[in-house]
Biotite code that builds the C-alpha atoms (Angstrom):
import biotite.structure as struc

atoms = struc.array([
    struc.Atom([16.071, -0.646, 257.392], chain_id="A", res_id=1, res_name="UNK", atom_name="CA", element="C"),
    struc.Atom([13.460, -1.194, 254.576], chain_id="A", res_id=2, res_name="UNK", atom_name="CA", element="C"),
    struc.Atom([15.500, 0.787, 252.127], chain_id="A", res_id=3, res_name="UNK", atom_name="CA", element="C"),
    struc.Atom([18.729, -1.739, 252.875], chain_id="A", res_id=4, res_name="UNK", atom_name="CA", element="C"),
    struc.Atom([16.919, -4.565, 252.490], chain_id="A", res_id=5, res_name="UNK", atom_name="CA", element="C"),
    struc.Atom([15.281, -3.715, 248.855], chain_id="A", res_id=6, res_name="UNK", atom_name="CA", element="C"),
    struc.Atom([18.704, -2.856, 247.924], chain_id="A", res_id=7, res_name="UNK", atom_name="CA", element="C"),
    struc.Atom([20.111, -6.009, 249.218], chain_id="A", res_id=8, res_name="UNK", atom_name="CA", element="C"),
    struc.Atom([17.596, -7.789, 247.274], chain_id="A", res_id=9, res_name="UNK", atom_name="CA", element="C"),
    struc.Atom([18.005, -5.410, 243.880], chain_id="A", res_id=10, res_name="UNK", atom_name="CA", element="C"),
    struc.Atom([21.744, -6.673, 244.263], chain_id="A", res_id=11, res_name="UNK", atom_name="CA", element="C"),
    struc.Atom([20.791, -9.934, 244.892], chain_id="A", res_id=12, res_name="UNK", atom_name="CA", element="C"),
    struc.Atom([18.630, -9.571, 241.552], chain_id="A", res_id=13, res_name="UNK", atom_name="CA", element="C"),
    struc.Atom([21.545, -8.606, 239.456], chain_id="A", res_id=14, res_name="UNK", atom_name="CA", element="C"),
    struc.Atom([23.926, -10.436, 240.746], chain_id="A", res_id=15, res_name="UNK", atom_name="CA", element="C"),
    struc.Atom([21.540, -13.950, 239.946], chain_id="A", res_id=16, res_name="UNK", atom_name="CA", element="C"),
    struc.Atom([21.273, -12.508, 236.281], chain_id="A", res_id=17, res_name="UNK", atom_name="CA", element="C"),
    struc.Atom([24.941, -11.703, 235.530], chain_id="A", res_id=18, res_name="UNK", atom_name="CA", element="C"),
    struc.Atom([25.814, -15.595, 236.927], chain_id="A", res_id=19, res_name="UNK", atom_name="CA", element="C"),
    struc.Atom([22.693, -16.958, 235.158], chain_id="A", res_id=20, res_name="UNK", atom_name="CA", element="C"),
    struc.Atom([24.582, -15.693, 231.623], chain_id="A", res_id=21, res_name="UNK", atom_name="CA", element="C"),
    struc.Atom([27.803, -16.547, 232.862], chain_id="A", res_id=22, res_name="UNK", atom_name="CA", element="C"),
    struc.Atom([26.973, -19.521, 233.755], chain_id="A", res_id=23, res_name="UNK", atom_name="CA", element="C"),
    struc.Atom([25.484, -20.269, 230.202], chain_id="A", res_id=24, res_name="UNK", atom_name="CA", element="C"),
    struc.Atom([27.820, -18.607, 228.059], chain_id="A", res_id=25, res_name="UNK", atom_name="CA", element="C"),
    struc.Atom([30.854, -19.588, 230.249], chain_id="A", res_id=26, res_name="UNK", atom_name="CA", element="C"),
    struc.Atom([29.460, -23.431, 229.188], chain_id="A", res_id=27, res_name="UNK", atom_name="CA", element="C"),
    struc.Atom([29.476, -22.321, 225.631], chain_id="A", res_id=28, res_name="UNK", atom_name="CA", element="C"),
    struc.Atom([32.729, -20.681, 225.668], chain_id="A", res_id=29, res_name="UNK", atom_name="CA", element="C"),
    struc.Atom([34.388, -23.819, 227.253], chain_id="A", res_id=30, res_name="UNK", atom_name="CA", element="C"),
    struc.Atom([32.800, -25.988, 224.640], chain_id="A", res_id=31, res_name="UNK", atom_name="CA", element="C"),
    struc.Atom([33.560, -24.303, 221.994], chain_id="A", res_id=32, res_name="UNK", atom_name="CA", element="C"),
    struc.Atom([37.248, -23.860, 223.208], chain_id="A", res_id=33, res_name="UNK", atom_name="CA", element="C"),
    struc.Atom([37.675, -26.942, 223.909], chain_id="A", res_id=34, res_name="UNK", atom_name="CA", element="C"),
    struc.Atom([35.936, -28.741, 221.100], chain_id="A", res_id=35, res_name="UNK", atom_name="CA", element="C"),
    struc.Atom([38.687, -26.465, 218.273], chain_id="A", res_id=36, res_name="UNK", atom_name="CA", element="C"),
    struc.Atom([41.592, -27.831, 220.744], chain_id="A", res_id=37, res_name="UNK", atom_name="CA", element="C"),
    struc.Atom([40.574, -31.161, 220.044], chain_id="A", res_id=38, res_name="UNK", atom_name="CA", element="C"),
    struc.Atom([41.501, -30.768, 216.555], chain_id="A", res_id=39, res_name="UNK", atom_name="CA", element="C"),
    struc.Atom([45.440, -30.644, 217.893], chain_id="A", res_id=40, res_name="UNK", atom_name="CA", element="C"),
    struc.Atom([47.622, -33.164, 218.275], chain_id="A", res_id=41, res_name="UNK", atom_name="CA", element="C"),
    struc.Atom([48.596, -32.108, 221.584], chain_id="A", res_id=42, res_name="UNK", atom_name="CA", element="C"),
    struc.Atom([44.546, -32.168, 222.946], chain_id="A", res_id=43, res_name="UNK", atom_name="CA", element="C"),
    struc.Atom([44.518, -35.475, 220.874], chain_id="A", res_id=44, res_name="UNK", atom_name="CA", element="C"),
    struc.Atom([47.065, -36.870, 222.643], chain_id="A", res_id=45, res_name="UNK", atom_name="CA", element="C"),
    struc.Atom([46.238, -35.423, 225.954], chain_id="A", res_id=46, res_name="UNK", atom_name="CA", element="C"),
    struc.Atom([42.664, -37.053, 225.403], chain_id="A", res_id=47, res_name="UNK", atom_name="CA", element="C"),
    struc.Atom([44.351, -40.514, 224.791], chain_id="A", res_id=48, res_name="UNK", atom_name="CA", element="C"),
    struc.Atom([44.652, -42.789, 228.251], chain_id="A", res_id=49, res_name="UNK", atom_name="CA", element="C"),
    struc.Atom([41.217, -41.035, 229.202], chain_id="A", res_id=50, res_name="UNK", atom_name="CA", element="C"),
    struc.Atom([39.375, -42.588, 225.951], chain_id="A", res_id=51, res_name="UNK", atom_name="CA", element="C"),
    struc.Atom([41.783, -45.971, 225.461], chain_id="A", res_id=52, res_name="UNK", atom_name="CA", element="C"),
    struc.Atom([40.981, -46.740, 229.463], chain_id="A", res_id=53, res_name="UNK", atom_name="CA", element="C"),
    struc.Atom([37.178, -46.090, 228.951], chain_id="A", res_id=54, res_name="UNK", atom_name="CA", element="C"),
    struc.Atom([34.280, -48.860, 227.912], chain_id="A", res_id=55, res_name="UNK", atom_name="CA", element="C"),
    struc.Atom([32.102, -46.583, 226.313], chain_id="A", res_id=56, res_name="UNK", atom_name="CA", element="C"),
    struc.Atom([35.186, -44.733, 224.330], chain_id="A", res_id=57, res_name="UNK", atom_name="CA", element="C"),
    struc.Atom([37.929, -47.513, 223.517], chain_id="A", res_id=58, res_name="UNK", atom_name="CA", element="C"),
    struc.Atom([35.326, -49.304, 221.213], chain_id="A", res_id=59, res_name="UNK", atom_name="CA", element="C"),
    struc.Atom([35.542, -45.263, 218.861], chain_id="A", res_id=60, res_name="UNK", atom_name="CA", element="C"),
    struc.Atom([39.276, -45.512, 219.583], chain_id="A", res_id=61, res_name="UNK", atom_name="CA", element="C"),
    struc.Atom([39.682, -48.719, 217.972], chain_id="A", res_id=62, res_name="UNK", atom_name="CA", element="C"),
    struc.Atom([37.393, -47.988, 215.011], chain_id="A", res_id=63, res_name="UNK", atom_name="CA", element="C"),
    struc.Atom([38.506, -44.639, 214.257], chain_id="A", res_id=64, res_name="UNK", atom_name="CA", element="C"),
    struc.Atom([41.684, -43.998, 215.233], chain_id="A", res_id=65, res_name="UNK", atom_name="CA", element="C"),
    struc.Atom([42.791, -41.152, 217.831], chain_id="A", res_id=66, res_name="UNK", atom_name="CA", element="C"),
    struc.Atom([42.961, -38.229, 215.444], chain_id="A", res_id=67, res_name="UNK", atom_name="CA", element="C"),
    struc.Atom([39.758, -39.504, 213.865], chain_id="A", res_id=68, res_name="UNK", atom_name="CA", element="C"),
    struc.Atom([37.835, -39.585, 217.480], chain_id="A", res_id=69, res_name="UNK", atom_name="CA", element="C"),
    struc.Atom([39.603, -36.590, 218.955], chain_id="A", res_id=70, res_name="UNK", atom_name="CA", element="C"),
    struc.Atom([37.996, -34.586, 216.097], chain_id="A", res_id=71, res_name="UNK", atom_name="CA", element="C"),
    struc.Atom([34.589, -36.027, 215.939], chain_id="A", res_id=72, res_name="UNK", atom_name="CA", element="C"),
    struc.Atom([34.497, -35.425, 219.764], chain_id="A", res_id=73, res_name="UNK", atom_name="CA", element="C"),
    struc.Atom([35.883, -31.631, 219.219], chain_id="A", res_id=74, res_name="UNK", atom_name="CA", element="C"),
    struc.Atom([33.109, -31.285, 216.478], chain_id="A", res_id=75, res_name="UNK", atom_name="CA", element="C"),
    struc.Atom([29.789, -32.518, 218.976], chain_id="A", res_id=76, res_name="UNK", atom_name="CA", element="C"),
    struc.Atom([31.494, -29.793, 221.401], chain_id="A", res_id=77, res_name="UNK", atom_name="CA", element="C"),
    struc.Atom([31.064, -27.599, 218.954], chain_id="A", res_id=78, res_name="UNK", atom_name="CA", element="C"),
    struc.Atom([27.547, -28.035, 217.897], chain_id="A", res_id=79, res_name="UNK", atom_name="CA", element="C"),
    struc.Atom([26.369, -28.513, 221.328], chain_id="A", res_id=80, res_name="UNK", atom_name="CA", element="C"),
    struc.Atom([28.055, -25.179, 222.267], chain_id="A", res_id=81, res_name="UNK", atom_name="CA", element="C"),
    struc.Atom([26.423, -23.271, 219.286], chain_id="A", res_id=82, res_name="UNK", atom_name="CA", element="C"),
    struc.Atom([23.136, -25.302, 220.569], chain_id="A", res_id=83, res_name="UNK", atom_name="CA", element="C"),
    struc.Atom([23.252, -23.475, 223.601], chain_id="A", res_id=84, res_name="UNK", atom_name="CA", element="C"),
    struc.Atom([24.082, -20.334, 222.306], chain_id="A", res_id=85, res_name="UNK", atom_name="CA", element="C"),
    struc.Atom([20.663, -19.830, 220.974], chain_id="A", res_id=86, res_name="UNK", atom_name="CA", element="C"),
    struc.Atom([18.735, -19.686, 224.094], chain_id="A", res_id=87, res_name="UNK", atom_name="CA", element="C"),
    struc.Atom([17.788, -16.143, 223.426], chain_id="A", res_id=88, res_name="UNK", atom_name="CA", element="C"),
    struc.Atom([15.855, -16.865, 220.035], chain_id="A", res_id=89, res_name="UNK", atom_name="CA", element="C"),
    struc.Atom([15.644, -20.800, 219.751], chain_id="A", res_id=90, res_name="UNK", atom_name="CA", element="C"),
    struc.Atom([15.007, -21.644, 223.327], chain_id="A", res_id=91, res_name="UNK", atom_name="CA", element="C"),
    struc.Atom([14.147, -25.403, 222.364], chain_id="A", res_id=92, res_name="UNK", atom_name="CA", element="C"),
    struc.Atom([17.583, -26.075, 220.205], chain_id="A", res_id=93, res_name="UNK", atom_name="CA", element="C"),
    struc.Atom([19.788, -24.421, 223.356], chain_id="A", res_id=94, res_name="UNK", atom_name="CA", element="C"),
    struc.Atom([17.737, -26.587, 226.003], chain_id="A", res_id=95, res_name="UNK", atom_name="CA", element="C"),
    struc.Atom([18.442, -29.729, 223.427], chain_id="A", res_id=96, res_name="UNK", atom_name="CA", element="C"),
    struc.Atom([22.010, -28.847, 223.230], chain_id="A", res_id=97, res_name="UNK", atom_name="CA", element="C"),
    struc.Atom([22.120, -28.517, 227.312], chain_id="A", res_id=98, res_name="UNK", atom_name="CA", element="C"),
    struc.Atom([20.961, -32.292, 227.275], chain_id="A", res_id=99, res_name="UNK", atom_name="CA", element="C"),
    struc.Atom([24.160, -33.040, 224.688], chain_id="A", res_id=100, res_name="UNK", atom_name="CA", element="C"),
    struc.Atom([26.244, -31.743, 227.464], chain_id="A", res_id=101, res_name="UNK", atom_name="CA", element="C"),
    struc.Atom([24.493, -33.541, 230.229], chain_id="A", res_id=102, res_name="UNK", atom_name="CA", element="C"),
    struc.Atom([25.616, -36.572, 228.102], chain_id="A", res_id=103, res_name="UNK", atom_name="CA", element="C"),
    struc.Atom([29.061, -35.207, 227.384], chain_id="A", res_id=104, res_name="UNK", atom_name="CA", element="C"),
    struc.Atom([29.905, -34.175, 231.063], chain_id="A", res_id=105, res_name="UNK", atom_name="CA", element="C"),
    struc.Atom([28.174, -37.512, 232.344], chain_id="A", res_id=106, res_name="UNK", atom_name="CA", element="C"),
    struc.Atom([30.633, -39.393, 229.916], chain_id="A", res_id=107, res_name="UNK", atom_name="CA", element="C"),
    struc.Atom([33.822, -37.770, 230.638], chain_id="A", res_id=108, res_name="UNK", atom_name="CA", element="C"),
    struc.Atom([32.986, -38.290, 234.860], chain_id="A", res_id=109, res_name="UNK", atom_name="CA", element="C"),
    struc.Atom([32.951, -42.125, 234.095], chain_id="A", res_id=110, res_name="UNK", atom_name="CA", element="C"),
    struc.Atom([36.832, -41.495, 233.562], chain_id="A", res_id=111, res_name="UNK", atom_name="CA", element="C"),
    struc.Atom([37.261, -40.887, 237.140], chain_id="A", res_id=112, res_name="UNK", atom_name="CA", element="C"),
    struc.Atom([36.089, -44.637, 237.478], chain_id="A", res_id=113, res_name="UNK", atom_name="CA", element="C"),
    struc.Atom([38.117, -45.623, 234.661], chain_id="A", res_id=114, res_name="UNK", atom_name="CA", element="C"),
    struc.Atom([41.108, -43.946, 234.437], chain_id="A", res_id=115, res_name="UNK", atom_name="CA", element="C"),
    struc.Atom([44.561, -45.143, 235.621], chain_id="A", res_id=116, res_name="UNK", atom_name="CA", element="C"),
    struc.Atom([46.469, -42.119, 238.202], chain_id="A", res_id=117, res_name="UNK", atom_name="CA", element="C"),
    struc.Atom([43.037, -40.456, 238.899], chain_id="A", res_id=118, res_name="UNK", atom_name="CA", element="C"),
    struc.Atom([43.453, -41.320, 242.657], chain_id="A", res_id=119, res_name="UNK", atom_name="CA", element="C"),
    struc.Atom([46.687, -39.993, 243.878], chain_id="A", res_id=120, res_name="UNK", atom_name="CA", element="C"),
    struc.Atom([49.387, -42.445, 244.587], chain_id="A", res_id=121, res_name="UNK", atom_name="CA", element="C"),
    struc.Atom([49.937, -43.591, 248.587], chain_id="A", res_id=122, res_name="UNK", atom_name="CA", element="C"),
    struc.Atom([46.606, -41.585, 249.508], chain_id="A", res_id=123, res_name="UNK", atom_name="CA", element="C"),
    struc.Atom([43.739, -43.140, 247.208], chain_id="A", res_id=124, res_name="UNK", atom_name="CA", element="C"),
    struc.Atom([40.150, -42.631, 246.979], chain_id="A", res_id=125, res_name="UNK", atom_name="CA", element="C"),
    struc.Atom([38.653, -39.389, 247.660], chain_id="A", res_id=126, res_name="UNK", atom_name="CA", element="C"),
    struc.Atom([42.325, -38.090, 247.401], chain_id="A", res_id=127, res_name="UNK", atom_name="CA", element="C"),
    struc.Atom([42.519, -36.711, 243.222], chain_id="A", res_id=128, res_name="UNK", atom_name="CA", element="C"),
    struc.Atom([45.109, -36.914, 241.775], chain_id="A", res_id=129, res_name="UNK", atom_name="CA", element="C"),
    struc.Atom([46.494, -32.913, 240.136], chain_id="A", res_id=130, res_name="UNK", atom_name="CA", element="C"),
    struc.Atom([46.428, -34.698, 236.509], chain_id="A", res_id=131, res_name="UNK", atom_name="CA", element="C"),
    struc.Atom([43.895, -36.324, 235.376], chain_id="A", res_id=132, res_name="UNK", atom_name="CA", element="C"),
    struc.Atom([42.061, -36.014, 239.078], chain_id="A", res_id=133, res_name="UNK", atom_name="CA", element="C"),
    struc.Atom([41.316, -32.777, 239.343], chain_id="A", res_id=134, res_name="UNK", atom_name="CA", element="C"),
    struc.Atom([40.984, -31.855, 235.876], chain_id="A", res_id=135, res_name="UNK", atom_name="CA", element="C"),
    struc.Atom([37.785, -34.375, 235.772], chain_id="A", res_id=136, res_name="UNK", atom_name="CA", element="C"),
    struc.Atom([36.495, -33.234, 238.929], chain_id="A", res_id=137, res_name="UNK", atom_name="CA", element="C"),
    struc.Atom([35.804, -29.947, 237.486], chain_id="A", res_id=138, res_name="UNK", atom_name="CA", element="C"),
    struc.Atom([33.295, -31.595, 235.211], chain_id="A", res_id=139, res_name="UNK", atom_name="CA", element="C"),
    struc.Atom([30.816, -32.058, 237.844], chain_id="A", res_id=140, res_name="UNK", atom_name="CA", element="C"),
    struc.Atom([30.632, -27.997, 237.948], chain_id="A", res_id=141, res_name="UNK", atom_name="CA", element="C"),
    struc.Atom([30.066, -28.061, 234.318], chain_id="A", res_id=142, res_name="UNK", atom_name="CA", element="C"),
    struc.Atom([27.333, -30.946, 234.650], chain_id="A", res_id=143, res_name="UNK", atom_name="CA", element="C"),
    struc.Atom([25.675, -28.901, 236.753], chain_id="A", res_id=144, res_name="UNK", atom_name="CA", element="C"),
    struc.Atom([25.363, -25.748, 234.761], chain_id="A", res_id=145, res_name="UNK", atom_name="CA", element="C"),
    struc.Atom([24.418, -28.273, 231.881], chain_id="A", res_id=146, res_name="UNK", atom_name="CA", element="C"),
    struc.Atom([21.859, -29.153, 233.845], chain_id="A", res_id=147, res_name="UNK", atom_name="CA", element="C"),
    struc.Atom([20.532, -25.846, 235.162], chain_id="A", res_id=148, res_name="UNK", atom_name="CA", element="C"),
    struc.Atom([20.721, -24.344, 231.384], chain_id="A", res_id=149, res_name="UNK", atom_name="CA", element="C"),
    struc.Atom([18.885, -27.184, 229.675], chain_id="A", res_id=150, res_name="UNK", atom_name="CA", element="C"),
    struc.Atom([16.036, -27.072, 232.338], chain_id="A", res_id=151, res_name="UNK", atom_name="CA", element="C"),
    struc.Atom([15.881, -23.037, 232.135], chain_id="A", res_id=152, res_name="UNK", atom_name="CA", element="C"),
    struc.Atom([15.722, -23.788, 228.367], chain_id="A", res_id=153, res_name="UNK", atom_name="CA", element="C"),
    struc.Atom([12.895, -26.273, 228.715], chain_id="A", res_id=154, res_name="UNK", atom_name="CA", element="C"),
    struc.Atom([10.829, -23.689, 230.560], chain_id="A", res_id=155, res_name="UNK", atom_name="CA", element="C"),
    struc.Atom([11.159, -20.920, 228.073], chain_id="A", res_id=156, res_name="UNK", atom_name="CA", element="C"),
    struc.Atom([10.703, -22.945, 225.044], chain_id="A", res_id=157, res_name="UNK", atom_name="CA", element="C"),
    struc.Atom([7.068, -22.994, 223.396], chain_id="A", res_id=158, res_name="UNK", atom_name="CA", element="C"),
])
């Protein structure tokens, strides 16, 4: 009984580690990803009635232009995702980069406030709607695993 329960726990072990750089690098991956994409027209445009609907965005859309925001967004993606790449030998930069996403991820959830056709149409509020509902849900996941990274970060920085 002893035996299965320091397996259990051995599993348990490895399992936590594989998520704990999934979890990290899956962040990183979707930044980066995402940030490139917003160098398209079709990301820029897809971006559009989020930032144009948005307070702390439509101010950047009128000064910059769409193309002009949509890449400067794309590029702070970017560096925040190489940010947090570096955990394993700059510890400090990744856990600073984990607190750009915080930001990020805390901006892009004000669209759900903000955003015209987030709640769906004849059910309302907590009903999403598929597009752009649920696709900014999915951002509390990611706030979360901004979150966890920057404080693991923090911890193992010197």
């Amino acid at each position: 009984m002893e035996m299965a329960g320091a397996v259990h726990t051995e599993r348990g072990r490895s399992l936590e580690n594989f998520g704990e750089k999934l979890l990290r690098y899956g962040l990183v991956a979707v930044l980066l990803w995402v940030g490139a994409l917003k160098f398209t027209e079709y990301e820029a445009m897809g971006i559009k009635p989020l930032v144009e609907n948005s307070p702390l965005t439509a101010w950047a859309l009128q000064a910059l232009g769409l193309k002009a925001l949509s890449a400067l967004i794309g590029t702070v993606e970017i560096v925040v995702g190489l940010m947090i790449a570096t955990r394993a030998f700059a510890p400090k930069a990744s856990a600073y980069g984990s607190i750009g996403a915080i930001v990020i991820f805390l901006v892009t959830l004000t669209f759900l406030l903000t955003t015209p056709g987030v709640w769906q149409p004849g059910y309302g509020f907590p009903f999403p709607s598929p597009m752009p509902g649920q696709f900014l849900a999915k951002d509390l996941v990611l706030l979360g695993a901004a979150i966890w990274s920057a404080g693991e970060a923090l911890r193992a920085a010197p």
